[in-house]
PQR file with spaces between the fields and no chain letter, atoms N, CA, C, O and H, PARSE charges and radii, in Angstrom:
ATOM       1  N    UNK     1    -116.301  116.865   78.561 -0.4000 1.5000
ATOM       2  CA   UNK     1    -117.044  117.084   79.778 -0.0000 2.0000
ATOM       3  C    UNK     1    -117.949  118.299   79.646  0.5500 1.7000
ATOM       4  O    UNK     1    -119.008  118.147   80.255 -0.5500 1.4000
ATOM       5  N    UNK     2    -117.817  119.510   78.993 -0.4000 1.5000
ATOM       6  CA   UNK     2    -118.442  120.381   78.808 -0.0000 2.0000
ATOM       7  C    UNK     2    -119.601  120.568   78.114  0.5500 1.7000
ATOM       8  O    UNK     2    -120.593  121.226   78.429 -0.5500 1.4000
ATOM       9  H    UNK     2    -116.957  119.634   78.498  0.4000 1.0000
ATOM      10  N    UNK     3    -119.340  119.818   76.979 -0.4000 1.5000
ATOM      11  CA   UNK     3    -120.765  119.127   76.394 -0.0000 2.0000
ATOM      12  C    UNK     3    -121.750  119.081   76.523  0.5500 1.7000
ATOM      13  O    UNK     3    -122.781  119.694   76.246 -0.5500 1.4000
ATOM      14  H    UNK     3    -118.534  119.284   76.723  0.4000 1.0000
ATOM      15  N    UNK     4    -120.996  117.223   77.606 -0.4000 1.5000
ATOM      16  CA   UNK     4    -122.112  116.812   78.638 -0.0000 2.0000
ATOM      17  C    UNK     4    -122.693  117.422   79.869  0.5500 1.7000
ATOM      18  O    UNK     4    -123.541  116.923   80.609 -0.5500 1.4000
ATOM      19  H    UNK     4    -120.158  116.726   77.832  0.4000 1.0000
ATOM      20  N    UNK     5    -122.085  118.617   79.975 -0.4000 1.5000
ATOM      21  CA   UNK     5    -122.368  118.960   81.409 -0.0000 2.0000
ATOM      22  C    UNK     5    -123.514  120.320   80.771  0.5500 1.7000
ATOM      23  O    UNK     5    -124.288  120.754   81.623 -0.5500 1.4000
ATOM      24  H    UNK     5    -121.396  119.023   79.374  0.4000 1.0000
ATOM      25  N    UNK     6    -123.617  120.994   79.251 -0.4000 1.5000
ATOM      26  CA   UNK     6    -124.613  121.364   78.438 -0.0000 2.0000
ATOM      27  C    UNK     6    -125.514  120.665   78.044  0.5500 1.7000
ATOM      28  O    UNK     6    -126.375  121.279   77.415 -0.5500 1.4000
ATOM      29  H    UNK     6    -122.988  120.641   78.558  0.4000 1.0000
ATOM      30  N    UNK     7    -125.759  118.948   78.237 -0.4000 1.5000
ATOM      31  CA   UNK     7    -126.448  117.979   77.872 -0.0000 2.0000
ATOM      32  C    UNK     7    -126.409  117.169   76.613  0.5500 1.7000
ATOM      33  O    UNK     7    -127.295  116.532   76.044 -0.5500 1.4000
ATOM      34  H    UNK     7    -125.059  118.449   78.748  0.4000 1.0000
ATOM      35  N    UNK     8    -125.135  117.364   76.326 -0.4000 1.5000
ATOM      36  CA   UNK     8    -125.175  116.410   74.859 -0.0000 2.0000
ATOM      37  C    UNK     8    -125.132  114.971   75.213  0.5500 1.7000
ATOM      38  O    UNK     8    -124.724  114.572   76.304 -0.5500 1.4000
ATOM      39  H    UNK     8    -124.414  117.882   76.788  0.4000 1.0000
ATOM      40  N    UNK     9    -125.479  114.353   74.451 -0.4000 1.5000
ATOM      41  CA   UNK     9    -125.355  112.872   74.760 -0.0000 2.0000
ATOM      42  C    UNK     9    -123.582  112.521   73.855  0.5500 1.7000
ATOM      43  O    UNK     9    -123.289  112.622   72.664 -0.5500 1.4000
ATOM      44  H    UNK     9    -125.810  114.677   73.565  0.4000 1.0000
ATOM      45  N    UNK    10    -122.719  112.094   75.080 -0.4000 1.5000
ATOM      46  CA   UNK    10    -121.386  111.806   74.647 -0.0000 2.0000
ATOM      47  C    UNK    10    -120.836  110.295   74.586  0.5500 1.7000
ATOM      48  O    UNK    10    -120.533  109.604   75.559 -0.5500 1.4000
ATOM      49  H    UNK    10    -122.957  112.012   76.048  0.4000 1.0000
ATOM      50  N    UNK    11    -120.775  109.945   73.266 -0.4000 1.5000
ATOM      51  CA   UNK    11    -120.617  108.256   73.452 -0.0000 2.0000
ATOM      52  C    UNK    11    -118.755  108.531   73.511  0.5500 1.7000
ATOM      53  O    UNK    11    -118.257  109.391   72.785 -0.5500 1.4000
ATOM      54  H    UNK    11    -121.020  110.506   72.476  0.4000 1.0000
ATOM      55  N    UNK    12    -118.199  107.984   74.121 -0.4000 1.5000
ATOM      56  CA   UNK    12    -116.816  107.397   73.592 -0.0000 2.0000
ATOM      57  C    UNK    12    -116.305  106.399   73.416  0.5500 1.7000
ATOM      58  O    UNK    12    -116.311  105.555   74.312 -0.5500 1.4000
ATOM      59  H    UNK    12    -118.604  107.286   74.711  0.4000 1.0000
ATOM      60  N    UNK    13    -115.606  106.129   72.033 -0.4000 1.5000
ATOM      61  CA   UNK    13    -115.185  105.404   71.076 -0.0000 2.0000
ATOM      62  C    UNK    13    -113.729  105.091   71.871  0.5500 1.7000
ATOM      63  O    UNK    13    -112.910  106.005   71.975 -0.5500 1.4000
ATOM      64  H    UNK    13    -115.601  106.814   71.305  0.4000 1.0000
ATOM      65  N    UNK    14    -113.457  103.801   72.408 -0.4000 1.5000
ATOM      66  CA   UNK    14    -112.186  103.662   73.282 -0.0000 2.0000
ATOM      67  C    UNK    14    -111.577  102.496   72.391  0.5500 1.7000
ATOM      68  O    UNK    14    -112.331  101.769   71.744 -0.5500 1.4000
ATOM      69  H    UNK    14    -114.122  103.059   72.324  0.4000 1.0000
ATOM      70  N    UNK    15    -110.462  102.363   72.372 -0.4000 1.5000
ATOM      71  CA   UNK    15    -109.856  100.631   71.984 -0.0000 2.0000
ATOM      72  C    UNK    15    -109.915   99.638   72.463  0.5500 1.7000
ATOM      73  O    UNK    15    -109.866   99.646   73.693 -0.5500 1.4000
ATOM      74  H    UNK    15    -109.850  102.954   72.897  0.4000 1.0000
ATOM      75  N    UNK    16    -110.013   98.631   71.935 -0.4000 1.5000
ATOM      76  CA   UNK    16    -109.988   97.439   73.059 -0.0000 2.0000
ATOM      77  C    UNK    16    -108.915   97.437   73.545  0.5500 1.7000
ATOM      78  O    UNK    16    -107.885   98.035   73.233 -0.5500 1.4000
ATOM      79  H    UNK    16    -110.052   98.625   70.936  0.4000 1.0000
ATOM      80  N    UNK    17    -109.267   96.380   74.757 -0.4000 1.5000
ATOM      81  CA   UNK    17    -108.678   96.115   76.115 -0.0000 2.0000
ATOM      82  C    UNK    17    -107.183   95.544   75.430  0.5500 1.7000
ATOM      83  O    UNK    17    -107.264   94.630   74.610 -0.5500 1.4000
ATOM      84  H    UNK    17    -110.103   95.894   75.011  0.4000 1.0000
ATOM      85  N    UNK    18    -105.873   96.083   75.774 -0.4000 1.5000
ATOM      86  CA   UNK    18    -104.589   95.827   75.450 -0.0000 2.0000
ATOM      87  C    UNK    18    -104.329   96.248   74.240  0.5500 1.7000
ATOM      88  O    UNK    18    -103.126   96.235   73.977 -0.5500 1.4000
ATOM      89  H    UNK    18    -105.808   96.826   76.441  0.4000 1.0000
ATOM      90  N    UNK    19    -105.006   96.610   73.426 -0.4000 1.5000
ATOM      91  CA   UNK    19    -104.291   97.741   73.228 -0.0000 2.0000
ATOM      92  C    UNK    19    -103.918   99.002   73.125  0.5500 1.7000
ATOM      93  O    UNK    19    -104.464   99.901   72.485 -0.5500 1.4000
ATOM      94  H    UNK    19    -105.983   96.621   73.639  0.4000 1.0000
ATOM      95  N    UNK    20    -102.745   99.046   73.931 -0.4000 1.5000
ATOM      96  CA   UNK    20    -102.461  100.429   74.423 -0.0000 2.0000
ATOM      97  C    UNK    20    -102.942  101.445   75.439  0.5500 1.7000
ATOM      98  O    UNK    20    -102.367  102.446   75.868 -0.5500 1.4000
ATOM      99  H    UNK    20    -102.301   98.316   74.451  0.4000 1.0000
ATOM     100  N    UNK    21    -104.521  100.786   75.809 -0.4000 1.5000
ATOM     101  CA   UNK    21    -105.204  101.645   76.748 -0.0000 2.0000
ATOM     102  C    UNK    21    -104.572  101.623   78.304  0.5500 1.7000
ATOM     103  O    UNK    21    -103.789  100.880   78.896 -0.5500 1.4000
ATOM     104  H    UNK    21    -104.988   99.973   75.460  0.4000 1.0000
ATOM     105  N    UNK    22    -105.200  102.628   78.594 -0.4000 1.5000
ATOM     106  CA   UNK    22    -105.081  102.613   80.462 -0.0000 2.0000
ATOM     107  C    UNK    22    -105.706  102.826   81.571  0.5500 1.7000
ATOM     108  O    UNK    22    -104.979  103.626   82.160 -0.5500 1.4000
ATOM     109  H    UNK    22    -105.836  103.232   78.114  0.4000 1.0000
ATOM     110  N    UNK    23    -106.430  102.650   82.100 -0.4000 1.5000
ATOM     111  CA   UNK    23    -107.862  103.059   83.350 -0.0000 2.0000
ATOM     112  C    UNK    23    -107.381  104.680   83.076  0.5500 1.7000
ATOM     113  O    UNK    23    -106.211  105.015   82.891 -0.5500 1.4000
ATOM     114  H    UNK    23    -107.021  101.999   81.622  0.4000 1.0000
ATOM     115  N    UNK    24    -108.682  105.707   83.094 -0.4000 1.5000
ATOM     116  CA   UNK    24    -108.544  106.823   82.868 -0.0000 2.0000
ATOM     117  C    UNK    24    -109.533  107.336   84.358  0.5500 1.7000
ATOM     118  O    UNK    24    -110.474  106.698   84.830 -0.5500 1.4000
ATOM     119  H    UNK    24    -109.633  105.435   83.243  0.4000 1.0000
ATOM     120  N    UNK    25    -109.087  108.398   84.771 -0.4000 1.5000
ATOM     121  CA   UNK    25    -109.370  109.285   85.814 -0.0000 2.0000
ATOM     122  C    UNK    25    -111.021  109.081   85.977  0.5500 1.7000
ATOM     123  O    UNK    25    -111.503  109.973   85.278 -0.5500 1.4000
ATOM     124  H    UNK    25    -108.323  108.917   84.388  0.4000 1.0000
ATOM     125  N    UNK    26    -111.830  108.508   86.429 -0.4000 1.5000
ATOM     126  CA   UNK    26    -113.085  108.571   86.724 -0.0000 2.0000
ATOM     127  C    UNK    26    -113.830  110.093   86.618  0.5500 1.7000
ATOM     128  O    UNK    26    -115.031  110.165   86.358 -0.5500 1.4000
ATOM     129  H    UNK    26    -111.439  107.784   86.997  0.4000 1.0000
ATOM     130  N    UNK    27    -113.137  111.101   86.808 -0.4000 1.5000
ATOM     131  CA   UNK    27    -113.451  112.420   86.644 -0.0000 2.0000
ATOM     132  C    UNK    27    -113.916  112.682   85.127  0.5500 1.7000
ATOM     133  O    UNK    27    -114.923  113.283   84.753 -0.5500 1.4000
ATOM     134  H    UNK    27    -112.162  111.042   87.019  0.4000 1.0000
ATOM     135  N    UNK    28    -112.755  111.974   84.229 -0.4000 1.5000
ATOM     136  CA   UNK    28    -112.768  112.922   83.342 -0.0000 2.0000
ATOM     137  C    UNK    28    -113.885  112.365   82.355  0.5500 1.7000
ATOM     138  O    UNK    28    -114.064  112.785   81.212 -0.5500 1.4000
ATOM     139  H    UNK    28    -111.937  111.486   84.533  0.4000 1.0000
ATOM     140  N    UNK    29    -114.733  111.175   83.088 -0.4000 1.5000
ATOM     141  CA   UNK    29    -115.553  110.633   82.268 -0.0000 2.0000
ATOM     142  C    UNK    29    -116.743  111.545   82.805  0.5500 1.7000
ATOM     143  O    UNK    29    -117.887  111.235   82.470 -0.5500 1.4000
ATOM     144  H    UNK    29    -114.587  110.834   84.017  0.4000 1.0000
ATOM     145  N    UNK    30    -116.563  112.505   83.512 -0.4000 1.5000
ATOM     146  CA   UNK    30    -118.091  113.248   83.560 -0.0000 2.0000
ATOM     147  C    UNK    30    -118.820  113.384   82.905  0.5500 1.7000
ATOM     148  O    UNK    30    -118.552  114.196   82.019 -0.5500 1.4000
ATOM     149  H    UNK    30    -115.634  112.756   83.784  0.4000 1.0000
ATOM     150  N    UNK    31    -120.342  112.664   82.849 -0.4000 1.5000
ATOM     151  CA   UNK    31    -121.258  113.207   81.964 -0.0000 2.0000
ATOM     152  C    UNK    31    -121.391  112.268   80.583  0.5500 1.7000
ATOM     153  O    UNK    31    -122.323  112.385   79.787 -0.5500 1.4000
ATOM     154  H    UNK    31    -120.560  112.005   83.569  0.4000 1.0000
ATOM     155  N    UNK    32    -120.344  111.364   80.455 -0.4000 1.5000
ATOM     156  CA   UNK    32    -120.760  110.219   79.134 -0.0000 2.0000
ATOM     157  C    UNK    32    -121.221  109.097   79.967  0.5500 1.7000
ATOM     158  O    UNK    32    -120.786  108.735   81.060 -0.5500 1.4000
ATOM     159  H    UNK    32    -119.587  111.270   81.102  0.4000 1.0000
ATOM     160  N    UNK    33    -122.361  108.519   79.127 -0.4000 1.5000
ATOM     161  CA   UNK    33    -123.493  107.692   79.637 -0.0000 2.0000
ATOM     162  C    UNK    33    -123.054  106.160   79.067  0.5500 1.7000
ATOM     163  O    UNK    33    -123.412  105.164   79.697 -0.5500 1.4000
ATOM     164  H    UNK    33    -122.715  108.814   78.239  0.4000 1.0000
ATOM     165  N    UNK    34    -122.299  106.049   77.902 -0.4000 1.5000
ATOM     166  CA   UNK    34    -122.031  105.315   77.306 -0.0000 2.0000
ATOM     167  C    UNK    34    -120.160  105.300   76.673  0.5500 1.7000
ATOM     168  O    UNK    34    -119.389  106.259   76.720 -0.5500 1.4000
ATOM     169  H    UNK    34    -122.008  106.858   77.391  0.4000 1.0000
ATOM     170  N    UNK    35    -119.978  104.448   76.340 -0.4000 1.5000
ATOM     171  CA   UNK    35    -118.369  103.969   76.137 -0.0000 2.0000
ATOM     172  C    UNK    35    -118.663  102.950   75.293  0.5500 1.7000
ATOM     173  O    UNK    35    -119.446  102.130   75.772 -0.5500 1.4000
ATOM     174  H    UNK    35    -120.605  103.669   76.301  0.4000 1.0000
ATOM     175  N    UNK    36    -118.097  102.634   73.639 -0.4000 1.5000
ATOM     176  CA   UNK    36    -117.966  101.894   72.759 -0.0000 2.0000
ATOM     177  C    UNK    36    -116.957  101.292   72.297  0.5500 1.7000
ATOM     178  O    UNK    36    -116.384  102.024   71.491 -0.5500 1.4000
ATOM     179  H    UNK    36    -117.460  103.300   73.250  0.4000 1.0000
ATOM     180  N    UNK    37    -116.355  100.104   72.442 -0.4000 1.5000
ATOM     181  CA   UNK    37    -115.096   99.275   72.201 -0.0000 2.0000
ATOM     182  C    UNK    37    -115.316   98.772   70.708  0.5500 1.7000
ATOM     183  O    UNK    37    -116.035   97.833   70.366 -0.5500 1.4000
ATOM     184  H    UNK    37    -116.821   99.509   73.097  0.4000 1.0000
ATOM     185  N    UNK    38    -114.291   99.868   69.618 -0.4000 1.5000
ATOM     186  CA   UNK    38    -114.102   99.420   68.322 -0.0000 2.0000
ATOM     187  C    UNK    38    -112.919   99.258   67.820  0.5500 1.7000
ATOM     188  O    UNK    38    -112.225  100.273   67.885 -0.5500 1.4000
ATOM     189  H    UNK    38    -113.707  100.631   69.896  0.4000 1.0000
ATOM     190  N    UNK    39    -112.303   98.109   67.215 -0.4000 1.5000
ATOM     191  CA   UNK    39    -110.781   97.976   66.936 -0.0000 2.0000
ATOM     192  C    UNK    39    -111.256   98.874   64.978  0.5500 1.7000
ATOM     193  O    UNK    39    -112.054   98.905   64.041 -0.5500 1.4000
ATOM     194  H    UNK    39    -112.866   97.285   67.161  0.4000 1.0000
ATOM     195  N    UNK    40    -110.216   99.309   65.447 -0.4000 1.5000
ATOM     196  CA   UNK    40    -110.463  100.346   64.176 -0.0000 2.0000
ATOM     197  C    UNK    40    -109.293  100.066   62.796  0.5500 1.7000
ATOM     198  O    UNK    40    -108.924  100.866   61.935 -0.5500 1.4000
ATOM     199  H    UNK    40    -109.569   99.284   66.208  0.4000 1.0000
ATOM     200  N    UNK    41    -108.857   98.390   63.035 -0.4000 1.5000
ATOM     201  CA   UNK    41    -107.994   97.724   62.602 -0.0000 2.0000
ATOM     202  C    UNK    41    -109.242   96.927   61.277  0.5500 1.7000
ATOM     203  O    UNK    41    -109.057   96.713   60.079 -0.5500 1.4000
ATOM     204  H    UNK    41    -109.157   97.741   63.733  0.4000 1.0000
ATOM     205  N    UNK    42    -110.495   96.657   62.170 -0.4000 1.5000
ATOM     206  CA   UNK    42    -111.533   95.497   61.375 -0.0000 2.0000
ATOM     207  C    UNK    42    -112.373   96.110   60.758  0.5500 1.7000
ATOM     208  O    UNK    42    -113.047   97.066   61.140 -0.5500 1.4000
ATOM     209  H    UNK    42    -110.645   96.831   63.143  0.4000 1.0000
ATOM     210  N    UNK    43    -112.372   95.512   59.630 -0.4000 1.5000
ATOM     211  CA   UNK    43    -113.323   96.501   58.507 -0.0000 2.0000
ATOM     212  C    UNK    43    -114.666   96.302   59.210  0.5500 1.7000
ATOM     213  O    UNK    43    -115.102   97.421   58.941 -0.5500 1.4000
ATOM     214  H    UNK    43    -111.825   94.734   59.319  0.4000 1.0000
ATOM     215  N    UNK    44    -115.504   95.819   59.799 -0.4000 1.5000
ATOM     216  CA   UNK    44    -116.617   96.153   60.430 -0.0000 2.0000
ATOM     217  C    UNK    44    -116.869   96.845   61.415  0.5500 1.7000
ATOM     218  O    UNK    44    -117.832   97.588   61.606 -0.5500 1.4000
ATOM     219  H    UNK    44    -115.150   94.910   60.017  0.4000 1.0000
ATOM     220  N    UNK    45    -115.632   96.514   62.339 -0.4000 1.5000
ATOM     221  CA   UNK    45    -115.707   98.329   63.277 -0.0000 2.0000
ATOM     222  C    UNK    45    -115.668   99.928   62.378  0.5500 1.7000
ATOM     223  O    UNK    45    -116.309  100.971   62.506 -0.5500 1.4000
ATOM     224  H    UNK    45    -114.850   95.910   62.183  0.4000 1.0000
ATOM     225  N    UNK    46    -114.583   99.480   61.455 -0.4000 1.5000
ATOM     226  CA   UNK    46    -114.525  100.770   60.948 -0.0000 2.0000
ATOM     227  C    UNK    46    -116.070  101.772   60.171  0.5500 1.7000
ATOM     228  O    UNK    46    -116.448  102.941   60.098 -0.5500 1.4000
ATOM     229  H    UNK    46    -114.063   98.632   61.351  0.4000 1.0000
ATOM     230  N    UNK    47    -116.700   99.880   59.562 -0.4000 1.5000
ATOM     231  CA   UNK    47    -118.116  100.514   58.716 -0.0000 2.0000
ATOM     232  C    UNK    47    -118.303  100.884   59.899  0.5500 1.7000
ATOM     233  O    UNK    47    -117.711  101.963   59.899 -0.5500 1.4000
ATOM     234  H    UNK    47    -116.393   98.930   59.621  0.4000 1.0000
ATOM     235  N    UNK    48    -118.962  100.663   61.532 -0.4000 1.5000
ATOM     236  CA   UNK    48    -120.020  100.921   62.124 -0.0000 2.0000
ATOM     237  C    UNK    48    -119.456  102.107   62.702  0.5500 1.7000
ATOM     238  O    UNK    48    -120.342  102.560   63.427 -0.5500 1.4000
ATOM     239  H    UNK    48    -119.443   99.787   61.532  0.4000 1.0000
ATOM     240  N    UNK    49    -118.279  102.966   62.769 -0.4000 1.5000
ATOM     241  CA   UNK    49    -117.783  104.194   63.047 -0.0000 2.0000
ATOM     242  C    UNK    49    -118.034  104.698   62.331  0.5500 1.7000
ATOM     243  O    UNK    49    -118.467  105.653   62.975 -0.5500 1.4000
ATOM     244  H    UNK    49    -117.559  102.598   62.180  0.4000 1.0000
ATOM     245  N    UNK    50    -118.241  105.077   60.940 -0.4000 1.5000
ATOM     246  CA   UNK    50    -119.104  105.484   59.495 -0.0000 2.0000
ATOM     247  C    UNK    50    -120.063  105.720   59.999  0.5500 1.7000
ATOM     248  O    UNK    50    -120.335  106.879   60.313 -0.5500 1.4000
ATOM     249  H    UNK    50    -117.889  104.301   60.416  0.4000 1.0000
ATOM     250  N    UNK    51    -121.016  104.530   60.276 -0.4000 1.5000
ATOM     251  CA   UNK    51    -122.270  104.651   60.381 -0.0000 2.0000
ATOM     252  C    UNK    51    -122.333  105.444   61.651  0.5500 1.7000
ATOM     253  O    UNK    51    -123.278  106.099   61.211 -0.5500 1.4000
ATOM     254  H    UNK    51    -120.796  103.589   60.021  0.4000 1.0000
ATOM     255  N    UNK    52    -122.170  105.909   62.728 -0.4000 1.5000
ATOM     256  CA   UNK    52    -122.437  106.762   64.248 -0.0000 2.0000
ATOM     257  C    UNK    52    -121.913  108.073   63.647  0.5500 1.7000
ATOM     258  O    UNK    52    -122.765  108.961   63.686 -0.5500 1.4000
ATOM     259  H    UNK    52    -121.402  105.377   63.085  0.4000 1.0000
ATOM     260  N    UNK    53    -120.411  108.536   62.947 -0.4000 1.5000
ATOM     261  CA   UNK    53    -120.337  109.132   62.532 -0.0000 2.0000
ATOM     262  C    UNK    53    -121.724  110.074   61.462  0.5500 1.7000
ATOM     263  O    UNK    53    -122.117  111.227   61.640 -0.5500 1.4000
ATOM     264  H    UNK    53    -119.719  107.815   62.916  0.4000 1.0000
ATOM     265  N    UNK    54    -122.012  109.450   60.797 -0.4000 1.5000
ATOM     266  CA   UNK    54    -122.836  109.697   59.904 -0.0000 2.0000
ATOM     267  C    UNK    54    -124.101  110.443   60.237  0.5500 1.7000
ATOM     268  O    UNK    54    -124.431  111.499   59.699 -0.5500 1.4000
ATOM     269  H    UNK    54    -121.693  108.514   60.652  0.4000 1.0000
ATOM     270  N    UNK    55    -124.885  109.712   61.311 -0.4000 1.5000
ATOM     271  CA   UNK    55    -125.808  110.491   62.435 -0.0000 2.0000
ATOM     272  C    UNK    55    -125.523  111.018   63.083  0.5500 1.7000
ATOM     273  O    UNK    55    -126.530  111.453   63.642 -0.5500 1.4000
ATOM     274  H    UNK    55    -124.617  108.854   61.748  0.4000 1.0000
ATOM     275  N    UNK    56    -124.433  111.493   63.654 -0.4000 1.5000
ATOM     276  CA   UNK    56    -123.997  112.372   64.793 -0.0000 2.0000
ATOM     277  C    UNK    56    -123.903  113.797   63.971  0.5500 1.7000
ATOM     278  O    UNK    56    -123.843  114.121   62.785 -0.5500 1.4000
ATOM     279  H    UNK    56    -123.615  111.140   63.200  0.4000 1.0000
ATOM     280  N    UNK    57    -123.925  114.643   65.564 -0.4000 1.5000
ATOM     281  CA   UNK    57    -124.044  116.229   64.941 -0.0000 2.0000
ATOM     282  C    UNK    57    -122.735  117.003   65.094  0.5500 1.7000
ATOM     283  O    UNK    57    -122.528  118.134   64.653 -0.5500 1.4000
ATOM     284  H    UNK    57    -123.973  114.379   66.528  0.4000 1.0000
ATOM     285  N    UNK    58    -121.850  116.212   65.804 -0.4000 1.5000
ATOM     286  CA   UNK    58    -120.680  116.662   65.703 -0.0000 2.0000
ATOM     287  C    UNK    58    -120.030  115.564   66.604  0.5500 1.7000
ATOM     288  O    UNK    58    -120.402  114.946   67.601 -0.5500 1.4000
ATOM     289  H    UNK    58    -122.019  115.293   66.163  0.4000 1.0000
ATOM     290  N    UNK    59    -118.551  115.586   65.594 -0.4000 1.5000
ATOM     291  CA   UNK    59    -117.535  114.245   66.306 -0.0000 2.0000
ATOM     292  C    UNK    59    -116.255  115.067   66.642  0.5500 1.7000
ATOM     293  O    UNK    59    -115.757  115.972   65.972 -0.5500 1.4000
ATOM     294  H    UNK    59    -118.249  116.088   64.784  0.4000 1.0000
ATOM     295  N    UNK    60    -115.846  114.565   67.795 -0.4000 1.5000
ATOM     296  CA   UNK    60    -114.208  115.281   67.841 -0.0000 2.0000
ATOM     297  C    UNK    60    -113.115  113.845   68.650  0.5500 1.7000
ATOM     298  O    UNK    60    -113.310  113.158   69.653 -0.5500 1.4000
ATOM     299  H    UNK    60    -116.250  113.830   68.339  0.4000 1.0000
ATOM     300  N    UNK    61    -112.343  113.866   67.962 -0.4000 1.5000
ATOM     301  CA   UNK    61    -111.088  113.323   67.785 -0.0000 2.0000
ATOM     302  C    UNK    61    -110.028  113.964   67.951  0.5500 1.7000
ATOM     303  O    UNK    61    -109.698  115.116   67.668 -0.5500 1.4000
ATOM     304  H    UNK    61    -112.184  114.424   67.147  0.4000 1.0000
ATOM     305  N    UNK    62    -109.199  112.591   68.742 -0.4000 1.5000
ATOM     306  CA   UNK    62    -107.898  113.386   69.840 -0.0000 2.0000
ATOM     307  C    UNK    62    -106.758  112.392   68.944  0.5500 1.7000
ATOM     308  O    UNK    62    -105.731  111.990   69.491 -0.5500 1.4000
ATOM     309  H    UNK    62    -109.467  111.656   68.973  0.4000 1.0000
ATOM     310  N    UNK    63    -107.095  112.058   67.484 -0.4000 1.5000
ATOM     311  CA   UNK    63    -105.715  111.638   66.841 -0.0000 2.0000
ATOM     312  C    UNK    63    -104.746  112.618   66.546  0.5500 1.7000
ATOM     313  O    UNK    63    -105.095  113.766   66.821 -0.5500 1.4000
ATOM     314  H    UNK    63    -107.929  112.384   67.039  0.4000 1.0000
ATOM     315  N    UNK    64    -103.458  112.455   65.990 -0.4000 1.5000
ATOM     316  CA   UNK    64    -102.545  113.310   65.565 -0.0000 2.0000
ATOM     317  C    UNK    64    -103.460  113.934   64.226  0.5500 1.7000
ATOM     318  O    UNK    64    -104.618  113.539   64.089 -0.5500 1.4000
ATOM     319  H    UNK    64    -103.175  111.522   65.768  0.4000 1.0000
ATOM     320  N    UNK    65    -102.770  115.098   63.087 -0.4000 1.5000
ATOM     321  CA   UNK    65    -103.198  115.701   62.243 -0.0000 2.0000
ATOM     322  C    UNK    65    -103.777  114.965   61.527  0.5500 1.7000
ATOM     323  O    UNK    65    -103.342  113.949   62.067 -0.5500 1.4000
ATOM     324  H    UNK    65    -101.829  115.418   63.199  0.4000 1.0000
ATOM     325  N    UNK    66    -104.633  114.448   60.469 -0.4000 1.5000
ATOM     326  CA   UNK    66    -104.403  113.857   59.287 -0.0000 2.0000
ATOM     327  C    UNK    66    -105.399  112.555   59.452  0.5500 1.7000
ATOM     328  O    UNK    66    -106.407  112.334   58.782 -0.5500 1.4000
ATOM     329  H    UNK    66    -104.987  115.273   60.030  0.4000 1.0000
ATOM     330  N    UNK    67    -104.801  111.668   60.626 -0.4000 1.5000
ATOM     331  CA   UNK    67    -105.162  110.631   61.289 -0.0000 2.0000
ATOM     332  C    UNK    67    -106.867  110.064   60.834  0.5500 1.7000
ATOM     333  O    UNK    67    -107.206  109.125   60.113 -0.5500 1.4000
ATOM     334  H    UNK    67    -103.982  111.848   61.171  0.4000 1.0000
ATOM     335  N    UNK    68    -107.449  110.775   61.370 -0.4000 1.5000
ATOM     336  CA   UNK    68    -109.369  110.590   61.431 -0.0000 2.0000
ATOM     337  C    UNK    68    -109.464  110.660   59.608  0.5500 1.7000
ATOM     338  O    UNK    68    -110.464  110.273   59.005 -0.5500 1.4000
ATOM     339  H    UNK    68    -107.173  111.538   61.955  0.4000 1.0000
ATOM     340  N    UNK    69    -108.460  111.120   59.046 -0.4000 1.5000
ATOM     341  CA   UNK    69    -109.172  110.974   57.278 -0.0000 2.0000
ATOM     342  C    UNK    69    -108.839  109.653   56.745  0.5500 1.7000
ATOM     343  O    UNK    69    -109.297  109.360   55.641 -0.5500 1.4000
ATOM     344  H    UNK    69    -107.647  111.434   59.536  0.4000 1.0000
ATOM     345  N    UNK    70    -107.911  108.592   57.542 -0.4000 1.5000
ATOM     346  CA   UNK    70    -107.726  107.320   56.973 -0.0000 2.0000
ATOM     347  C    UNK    70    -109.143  106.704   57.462  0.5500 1.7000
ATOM     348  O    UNK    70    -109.715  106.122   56.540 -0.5500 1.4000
ATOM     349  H    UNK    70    -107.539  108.831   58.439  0.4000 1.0000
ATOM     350  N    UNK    71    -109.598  106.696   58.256 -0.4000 1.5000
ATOM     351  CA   UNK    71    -110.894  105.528   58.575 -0.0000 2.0000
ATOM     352  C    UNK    71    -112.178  106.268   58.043  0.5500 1.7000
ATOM     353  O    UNK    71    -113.162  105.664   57.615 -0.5500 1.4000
ATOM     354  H    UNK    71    -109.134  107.168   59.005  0.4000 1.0000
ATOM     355  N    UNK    72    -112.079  107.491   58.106 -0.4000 1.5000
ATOM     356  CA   UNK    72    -113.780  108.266   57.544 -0.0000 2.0000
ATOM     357  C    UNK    72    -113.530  108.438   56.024  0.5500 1.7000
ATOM     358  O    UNK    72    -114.408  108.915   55.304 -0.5500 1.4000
ATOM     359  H    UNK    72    -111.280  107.981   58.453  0.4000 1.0000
């Protein structure tokens, strides 16, 4: 939210629908314009997280330790 509320453009990368997700607080989406559904199970979601990764100027991730170095 802080980011966006400095003006970054904030995409978020959510899971698809069942799994595991849950309607999240309308608040805390302040300020992202956009929301991207990638199963990070399918090798073509994973290339096209590469690829956004790749152009972006900074990514942050809410996995456990370690986690974000299996798919990047």
């Amino acid at each position: 939210m802080t980011l966006a509320d400095l003006g970054a453009n904030v995409l978020r990368i959510a899971r698809p629908a069942g799994a595991g997700t849950r309607d999240r607080n309308p608040v805390l989406a302040r300020g992202r314009t956009a929301t991207l559904t990638l199963d990070l199970k399918k090798t073509a979601d994973v290339e096209r997280l590469r690829g956004l990764v790749g152009r972006a100027d900074s990514m942050i991730e809410g996995f456990r330790p370690n986690v974000m170095e299996n798919w990047v």
